[in-house]
KOLKESE-321552 format. One record per residue (C-alpha): x, y, z. Coordinates in steps of 0.2 Angstrom, whole numbers, plus 5000, padded with zeros to 4 digits. Layout:
BEGIN
<rec x="X" y="Y" z="Z"/>
...
This chain:
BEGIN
<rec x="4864" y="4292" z="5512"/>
<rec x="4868" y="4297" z="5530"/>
<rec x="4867" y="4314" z="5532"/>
<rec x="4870" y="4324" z="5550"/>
<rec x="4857" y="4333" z="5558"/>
<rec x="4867" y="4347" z="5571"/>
<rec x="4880" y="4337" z="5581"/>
<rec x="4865" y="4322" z="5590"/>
<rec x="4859" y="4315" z="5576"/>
<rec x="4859" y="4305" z="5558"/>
<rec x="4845" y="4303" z="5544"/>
<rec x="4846" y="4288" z="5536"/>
<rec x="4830" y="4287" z="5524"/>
<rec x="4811" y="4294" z="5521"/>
<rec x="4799" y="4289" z="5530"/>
<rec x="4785" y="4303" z="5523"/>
<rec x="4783" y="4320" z="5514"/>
<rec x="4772" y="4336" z="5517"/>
<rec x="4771" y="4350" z="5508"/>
<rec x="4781" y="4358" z="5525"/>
<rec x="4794" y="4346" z="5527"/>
<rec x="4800" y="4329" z="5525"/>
<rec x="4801" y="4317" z="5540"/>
<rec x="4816" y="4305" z="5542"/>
<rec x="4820" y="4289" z="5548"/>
<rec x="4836" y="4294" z="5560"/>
<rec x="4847" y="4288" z="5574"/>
<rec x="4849" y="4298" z="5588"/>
<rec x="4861" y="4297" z="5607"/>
<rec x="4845" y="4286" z="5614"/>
<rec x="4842" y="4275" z="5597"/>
<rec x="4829" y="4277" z="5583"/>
<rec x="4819" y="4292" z="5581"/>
<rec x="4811" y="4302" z="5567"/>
<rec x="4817" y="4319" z="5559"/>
<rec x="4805" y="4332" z="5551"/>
<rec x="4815" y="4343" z="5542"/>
<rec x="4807" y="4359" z="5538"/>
<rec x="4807" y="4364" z="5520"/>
<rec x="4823" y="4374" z="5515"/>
<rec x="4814" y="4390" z="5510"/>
<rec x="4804" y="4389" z="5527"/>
<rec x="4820" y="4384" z="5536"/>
<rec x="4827" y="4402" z="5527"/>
<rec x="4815" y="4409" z="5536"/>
<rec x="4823" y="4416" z="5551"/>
<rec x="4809" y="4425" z="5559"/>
<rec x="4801" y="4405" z="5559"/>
<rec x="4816" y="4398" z="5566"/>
<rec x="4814" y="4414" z="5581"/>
<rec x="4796" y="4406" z="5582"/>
<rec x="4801" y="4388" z="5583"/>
<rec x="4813" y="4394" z="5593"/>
<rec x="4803" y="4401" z="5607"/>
<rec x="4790" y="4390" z="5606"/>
<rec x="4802" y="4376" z="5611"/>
<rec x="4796" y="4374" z="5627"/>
<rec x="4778" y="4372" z="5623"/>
<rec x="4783" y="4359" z="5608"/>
<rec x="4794" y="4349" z="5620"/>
<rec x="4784" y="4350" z="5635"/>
<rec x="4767" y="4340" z="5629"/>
<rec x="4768" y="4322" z="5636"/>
<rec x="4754" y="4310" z="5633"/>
<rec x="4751" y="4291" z="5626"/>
<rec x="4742" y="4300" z="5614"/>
<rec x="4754" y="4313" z="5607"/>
<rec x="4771" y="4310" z="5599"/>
<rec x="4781" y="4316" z="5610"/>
<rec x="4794" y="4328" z="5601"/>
<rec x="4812" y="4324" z="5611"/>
<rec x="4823" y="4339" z="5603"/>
<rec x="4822" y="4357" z="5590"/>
<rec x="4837" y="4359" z="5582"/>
<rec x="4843" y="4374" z="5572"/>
<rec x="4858" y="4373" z="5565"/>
<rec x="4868" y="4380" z="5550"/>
<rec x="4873" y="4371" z="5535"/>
<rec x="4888" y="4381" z="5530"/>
<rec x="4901" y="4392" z="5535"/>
<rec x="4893" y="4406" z="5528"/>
<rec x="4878" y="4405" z="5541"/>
<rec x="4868" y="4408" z="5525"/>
<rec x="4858" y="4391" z="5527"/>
<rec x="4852" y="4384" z="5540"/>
<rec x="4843" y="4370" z="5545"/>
<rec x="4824" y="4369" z="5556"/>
<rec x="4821" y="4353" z="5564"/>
<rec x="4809" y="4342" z="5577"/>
<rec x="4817" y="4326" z="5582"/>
<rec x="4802" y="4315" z="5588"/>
<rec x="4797" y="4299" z="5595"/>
<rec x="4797" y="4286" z="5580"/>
<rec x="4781" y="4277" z="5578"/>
<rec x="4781" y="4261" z="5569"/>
<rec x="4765" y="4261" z="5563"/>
<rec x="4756" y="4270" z="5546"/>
<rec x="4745" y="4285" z="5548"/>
<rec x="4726" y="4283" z="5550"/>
<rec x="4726" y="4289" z="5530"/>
<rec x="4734" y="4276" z="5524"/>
<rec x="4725" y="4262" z="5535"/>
<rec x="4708" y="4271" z="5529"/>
<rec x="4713" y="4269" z="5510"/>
<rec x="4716" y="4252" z="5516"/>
<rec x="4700" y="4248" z="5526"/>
<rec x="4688" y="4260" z="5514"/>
<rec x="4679" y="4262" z="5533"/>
<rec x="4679" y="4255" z="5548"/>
<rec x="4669" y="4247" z="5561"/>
<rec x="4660" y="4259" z="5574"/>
<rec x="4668" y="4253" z="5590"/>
<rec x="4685" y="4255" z="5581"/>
<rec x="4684" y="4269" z="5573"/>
<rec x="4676" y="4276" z="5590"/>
<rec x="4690" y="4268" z="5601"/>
<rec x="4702" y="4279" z="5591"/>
<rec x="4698" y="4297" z="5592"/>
<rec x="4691" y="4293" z="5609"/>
<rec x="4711" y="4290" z="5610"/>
<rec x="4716" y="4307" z="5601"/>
<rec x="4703" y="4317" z="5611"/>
<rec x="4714" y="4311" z="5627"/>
<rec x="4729" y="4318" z="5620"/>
<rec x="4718" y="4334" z="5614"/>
<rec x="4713" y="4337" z="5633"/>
<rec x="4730" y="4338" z="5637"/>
<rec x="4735" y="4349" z="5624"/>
<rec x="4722" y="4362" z="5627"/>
<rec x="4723" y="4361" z="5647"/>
<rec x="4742" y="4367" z="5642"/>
<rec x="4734" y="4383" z="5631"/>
<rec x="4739" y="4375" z="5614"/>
<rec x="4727" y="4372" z="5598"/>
<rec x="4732" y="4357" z="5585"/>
<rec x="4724" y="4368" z="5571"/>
<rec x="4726" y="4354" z="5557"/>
<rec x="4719" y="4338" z="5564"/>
<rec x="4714" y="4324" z="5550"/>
<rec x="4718" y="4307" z="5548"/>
<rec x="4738" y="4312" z="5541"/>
<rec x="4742" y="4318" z="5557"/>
<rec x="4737" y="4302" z="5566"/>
<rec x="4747" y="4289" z="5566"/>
<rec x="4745" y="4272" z="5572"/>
<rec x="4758" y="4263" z="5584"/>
<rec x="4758" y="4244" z="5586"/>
<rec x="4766" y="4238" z="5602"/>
<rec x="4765" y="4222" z="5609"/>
<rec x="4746" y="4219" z="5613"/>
<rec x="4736" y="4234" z="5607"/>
<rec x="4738" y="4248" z="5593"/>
<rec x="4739" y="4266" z="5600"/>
<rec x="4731" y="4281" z="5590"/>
<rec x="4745" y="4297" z="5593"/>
<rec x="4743" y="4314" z="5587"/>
<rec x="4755" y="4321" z="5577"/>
<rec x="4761" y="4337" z="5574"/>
<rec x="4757" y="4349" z="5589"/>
<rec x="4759" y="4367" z="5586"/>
<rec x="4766" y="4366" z="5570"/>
<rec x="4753" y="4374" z="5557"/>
<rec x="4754" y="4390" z="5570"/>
<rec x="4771" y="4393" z="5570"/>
<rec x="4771" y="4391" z="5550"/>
<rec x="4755" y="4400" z="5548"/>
<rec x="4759" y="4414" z="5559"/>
<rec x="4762" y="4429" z="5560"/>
<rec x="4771" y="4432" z="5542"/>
<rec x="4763" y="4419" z="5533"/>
<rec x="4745" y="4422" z="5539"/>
<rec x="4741" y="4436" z="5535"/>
<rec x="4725" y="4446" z="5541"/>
<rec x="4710" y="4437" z="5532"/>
<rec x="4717" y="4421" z="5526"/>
<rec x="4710" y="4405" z="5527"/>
<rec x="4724" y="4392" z="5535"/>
<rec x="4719" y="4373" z="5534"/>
<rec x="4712" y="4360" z="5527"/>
<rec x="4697" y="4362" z="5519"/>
<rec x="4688" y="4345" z="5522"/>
<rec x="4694" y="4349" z="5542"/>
<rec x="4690" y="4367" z="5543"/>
<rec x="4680" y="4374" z="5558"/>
<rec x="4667" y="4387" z="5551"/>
<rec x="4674" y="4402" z="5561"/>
<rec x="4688" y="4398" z="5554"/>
<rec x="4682" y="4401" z="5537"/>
<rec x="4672" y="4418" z="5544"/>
<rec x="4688" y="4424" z="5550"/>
<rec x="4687" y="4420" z="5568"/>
<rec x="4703" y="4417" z="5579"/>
<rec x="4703" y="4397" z="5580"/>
<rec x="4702" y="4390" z="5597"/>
<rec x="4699" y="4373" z="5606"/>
<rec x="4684" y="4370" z="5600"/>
<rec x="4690" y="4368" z="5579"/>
<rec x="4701" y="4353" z="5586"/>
<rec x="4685" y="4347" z="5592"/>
<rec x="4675" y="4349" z="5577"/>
<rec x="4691" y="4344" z="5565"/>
<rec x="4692" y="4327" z="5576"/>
<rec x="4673" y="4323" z="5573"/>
<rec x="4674" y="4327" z="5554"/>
<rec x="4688" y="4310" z="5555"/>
<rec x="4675" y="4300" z="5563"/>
<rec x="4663" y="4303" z="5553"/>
<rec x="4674" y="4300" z="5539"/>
<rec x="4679" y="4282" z="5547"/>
<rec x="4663" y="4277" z="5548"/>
<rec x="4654" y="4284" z="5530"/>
<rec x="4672" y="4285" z="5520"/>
<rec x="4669" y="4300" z="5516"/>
<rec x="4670" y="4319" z="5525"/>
<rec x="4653" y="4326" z="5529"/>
<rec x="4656" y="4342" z="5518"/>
<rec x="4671" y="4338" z="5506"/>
<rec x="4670" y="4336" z="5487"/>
<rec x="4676" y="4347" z="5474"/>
<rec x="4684" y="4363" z="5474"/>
<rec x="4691" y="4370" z="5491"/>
<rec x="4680" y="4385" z="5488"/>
<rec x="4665" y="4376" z="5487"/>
<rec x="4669" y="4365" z="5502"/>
<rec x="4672" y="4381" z="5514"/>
<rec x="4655" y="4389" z="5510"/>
<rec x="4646" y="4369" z="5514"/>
<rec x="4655" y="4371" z="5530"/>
<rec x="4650" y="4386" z="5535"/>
<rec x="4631" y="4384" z="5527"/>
<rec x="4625" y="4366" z="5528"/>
<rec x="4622" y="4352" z="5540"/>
<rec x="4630" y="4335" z="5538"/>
<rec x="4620" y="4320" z="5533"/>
<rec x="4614" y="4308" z="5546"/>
<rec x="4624" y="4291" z="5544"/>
<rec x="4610" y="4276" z="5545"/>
<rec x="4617" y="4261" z="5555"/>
<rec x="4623" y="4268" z="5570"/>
<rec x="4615" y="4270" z="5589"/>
<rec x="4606" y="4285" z="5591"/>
<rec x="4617" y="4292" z="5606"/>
<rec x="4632" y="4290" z="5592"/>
<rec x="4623" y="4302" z="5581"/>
<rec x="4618" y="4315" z="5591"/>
<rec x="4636" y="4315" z="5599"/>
<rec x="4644" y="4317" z="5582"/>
<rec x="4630" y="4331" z="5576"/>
<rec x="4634" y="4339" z="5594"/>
<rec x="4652" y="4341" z="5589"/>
<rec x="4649" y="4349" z="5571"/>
<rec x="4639" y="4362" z="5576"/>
<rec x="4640" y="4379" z="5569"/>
<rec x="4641" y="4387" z="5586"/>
<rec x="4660" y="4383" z="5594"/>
<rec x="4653" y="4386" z="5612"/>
<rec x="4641" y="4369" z="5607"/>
<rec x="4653" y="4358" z="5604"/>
<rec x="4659" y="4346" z="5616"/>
<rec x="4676" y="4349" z="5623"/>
<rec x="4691" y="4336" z="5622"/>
<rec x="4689" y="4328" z="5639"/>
<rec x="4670" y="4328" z="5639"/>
<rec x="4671" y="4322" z="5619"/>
<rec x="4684" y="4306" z="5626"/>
<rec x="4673" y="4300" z="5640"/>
<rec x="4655" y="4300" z="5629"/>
<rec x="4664" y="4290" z="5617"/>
<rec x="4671" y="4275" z="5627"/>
<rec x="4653" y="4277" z="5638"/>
<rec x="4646" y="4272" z="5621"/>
<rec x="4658" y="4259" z="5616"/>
<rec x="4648" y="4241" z="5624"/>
<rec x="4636" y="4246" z="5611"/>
<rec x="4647" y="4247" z="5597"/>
<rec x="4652" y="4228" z="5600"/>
<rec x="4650" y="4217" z="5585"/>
<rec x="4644" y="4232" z="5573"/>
<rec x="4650" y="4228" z="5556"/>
<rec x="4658" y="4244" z="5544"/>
<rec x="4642" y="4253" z="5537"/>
<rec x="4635" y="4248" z="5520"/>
<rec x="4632" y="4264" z="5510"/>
<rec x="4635" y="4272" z="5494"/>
<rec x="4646" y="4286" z="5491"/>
<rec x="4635" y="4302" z="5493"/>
<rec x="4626" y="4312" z="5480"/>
<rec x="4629" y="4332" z="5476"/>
<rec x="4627" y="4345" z="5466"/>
<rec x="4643" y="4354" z="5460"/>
<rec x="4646" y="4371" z="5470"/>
<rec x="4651" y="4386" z="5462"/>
<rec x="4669" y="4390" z="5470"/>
<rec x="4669" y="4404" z="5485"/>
<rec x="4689" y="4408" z="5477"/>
<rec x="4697" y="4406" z="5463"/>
<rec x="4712" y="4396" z="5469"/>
<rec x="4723" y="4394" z="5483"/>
<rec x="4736" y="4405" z="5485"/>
<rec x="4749" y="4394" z="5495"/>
<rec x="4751" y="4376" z="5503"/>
<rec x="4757" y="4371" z="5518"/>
<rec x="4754" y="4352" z="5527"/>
<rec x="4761" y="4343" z="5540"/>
<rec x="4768" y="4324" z="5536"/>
<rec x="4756" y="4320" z="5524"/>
<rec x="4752" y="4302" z="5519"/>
<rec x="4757" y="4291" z="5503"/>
<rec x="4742" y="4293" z="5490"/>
<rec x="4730" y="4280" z="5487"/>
<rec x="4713" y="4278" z="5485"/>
<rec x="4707" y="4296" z="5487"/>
<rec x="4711" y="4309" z="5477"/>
<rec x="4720" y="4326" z="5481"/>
<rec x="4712" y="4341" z="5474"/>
<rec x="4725" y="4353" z="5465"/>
<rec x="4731" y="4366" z="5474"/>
<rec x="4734" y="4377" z="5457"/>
<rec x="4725" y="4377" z="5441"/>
<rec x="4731" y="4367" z="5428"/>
<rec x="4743" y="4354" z="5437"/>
<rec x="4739" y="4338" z="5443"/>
<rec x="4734" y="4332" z="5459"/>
<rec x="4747" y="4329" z="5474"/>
<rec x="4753" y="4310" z="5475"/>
<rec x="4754" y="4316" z="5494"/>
<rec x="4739" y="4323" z="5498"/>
<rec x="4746" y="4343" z="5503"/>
<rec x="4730" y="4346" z="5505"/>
<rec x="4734" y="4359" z="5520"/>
<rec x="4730" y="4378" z="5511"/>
<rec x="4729" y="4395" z="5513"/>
<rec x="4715" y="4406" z="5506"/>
<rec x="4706" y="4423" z="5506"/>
<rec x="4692" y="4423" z="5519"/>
<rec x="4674" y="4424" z="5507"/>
<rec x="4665" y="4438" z="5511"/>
<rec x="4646" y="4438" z="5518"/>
<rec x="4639" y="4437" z="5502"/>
<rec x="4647" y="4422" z="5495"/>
<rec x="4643" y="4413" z="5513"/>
<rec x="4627" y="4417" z="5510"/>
<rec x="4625" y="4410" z="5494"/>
<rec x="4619" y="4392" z="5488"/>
<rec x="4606" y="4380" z="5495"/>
<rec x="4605" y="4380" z="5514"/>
<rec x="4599" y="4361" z="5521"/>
<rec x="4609" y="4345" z="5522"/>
<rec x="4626" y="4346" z="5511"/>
<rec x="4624" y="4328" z="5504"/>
<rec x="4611" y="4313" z="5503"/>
<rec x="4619" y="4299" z="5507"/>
<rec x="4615" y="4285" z="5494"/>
<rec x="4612" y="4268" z="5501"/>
<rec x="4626" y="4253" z="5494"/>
<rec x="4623" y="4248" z="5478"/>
<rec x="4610" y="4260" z="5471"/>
<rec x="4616" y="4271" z="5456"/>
<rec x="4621" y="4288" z="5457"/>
<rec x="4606" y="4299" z="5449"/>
<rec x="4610" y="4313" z="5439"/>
<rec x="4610" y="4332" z="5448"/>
<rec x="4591" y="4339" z="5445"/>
<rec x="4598" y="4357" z="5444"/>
<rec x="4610" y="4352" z="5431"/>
<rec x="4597" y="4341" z="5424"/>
<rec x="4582" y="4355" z="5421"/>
<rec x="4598" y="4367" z="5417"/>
<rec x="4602" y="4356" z="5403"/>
<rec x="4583" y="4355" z="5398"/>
<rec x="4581" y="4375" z="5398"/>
<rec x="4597" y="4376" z="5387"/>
<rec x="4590" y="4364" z="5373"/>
<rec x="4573" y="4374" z="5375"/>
<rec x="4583" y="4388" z="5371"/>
<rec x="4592" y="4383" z="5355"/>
<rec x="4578" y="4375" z="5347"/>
<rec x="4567" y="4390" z="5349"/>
<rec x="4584" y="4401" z="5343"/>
<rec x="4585" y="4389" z="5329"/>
<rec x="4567" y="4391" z="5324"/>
<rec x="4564" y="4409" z="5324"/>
<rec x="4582" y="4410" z="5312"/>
<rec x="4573" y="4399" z="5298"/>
<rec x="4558" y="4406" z="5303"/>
<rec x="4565" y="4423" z="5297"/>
<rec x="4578" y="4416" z="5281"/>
<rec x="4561" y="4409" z="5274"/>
<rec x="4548" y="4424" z="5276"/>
<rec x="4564" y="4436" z="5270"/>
<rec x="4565" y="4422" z="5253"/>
<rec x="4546" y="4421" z="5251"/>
<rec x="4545" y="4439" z="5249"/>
<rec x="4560" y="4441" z="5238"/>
<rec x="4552" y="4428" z="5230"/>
<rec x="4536" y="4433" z="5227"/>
<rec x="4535" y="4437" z="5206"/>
<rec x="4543" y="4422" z="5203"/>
<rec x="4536" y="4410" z="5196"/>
<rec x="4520" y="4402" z="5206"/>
<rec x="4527" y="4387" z="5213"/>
<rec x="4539" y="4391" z="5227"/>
<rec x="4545" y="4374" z="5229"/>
<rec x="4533" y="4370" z="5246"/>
<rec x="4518" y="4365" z="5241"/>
<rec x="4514" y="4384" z="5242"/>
<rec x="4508" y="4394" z="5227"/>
<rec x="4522" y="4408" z="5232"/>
<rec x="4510" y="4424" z="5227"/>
<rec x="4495" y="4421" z="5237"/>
<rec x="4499" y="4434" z="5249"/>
<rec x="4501" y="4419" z="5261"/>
<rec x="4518" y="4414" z="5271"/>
<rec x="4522" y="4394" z="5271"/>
<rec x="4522" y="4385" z="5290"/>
<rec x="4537" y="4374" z="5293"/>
<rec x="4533" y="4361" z="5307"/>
<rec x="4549" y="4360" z="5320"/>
<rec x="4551" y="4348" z="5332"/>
<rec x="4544" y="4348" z="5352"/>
<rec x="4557" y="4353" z="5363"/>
<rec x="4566" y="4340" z="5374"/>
């Protein structure tokens, strides 16, 4: 059903959701465009709508091929008694799905495509941080893929938006804000997030296109921040040399390493005539050890458009409920302390695990399992071990055959034979 948005424009249906809003197909005085509507208790917020408010300029003012361009904020109420009110970003509409959904699609993609479009997003980046303003959540949800005549164009979405929510009231000193698979490690330590996590957020994408999987992610957020922080991606086989040292570059632990957007744009398309013809990499899914969680559980969650689920599974966001159909995966929680950094095997996250080859079991799980069946049998023996001396001696003037084989007043204790431990 229709509904107005201020006195410019109509929603006519969904086109996604997010955990921060719902983006609509809507009509606006120049023809089609696309509404994100804030959530209503964010919209209530009206020290956010002050925020979004005066950040206006800066959201309306960012212009590139790469960036959806956001044409109009409206903030308008919904009744008469100014009690509701609504918060939101009318922005270019883009045809096209979101690099998620093509990625469940693909599973990976081939090097010289998968390079060809975060070279694309890193143009829009350069522009973005020439103009003082940091993405903050860059993954595969916030880049969507336009499909004009002749070409497909990668676009940034989203600019600016997981700052205004985040901050100041919703921050909070010592939070962690983001998406754990994305997350820069001075995020996680704390650390004010500048240019360079857009940087390393963009990377952590292209080595997802090309491998189908994130360099650190798997399991429980907790345990994903601390690989981030602590371990070093595993090399990808199958691509050039220059390709590797580019994307290890980019995920270094020290921002001031990292390439920045401009620089990162040009490497990549200087690399692309060697990209020709390379087919999608052939490997397995990676192996790893469960990680013990740095927090117990998320406190919050807050995303941007969020893709339809498919392939790849969302982690729940609170214990006990199922995982999101739309991947909120964008969470906020308490900074781990020094200790809980420090903790855990230092070295290369995952091995990667060539294509077709089964997964092998964990070895610490493996010899944990070993010592715990060691255990029990040795607990177990020394229980009948004690039963059968305390009957042998209460035993003992009974007759002389105690049922073993064993006269039972010989002054001698009967030897039961118990089985080797696994």
């Amino acid at each position: 059903m229709a509904r107005n948005i201020g006195s410019h424009y109509t929603t006519h249906r969904v086109l996604g959701r997010g955990s921060a809003g719902t983006v609509w197909l809507g009509e606006g005085p120049d023809g089609p465009v696309a509404i994100k509507l804030l959530r209503e208790d964010l919209a209530a917020d009206r020290d956010l709508a002050e925020r979004f408010a005066h950040e206006r300029h800066a959201l309306l003012g960012l212009e590139h091929p790469n960036i959806v361009a956001v044409r109009d904020l409206v903030i308008a109420e919904q009744d008469e008694t100014r009690e509701h009110q609504e918060v939101a970003l009318v922005m270019d509409l883009v045809r096209g799905p979101d690099l998620r959904r093509h990625l469940e699609r693909e599973r990976r993609l081939a090097p010289r495509e998968a390079v060809e479009i975060v070279a694309a997003v890193a143009n829009g980046l350069a522009v973005a941080h020439a103009a003082g303003i940091v993405h903050r959540d860059v993954k595969p949800e916030n880049i969507l893929l336009d499909t004009p005549e002749g070409g497909r164009v990668a676009l940034l979405t989203d600019f600016g938006v997981a700052k205004l929510i985040d901050e100041p009231r919703h921050g909070g000193k010592g939070g962690v804000v983001g998406t754990p698979d994305y997350l820069a490690p001075e995020i996680v330590e704390g650390l004010p997030p500048r240019a360079a996590v857009d940087i390393y957020a963009l990377v952590t994408v292209l080595y997802e296109l090309l491998a189908g999987f994130t360099p650190f992610g798997g399991g429980h957020p907790g345990a994903v921040l601390r690989r981030q922080v602590t371990e070093t991606a595993a090399e990808l086989p199958g691509i050039p040399r220059e390709l590797w040292e580019l994307i290890q570059q980019c995920l270094a632990k020290a921002p001031a390493s990292r390439l920045r957007a401009a620089e990162l744009a040009s490497r990549l398309r200087e690399l692309l005539p060697d990209l020709a013809g390379l087919p999608p990499l052939d490997i397995g899914d990676p192996e790893a050890a469960a990680e013990p969680a740095v927090v117990e559980e998320p406190v919050v969650a807050m995303a941007g458009t969020g893709g339809g689920g498919g392939g790849r599974a969302a982690v729940p966001l609170v214990r006990g409920t199922a995982p999101d159909s739309e991947r909120e995966t964008h969470t906020r929680m308490r900074v781990p302390d020094a200790e809980e950094l420090a903790g855990g095997a230092h070295g290369t996250a995952r091995t990667i695990r060539p294509a077709g080859e089964p997964r092998a079991g964990s070895a610490r799980h493996t010899a944990s399992a070993r010592r715990r069946r060691r255990l029990t049998v040795t607990a177990a023996a020394l229980v009948c071990a004690a039963a059968l001396g305390g009957w042998l001696l209460l035993s003992g003037g009974d007759s002389g055959d105690d049922g073993l084989g064993e006269p039972a007043g010989d002054g001698r204790l009967a030897t039961v034979e118990l089985p080797e431990p696994a």
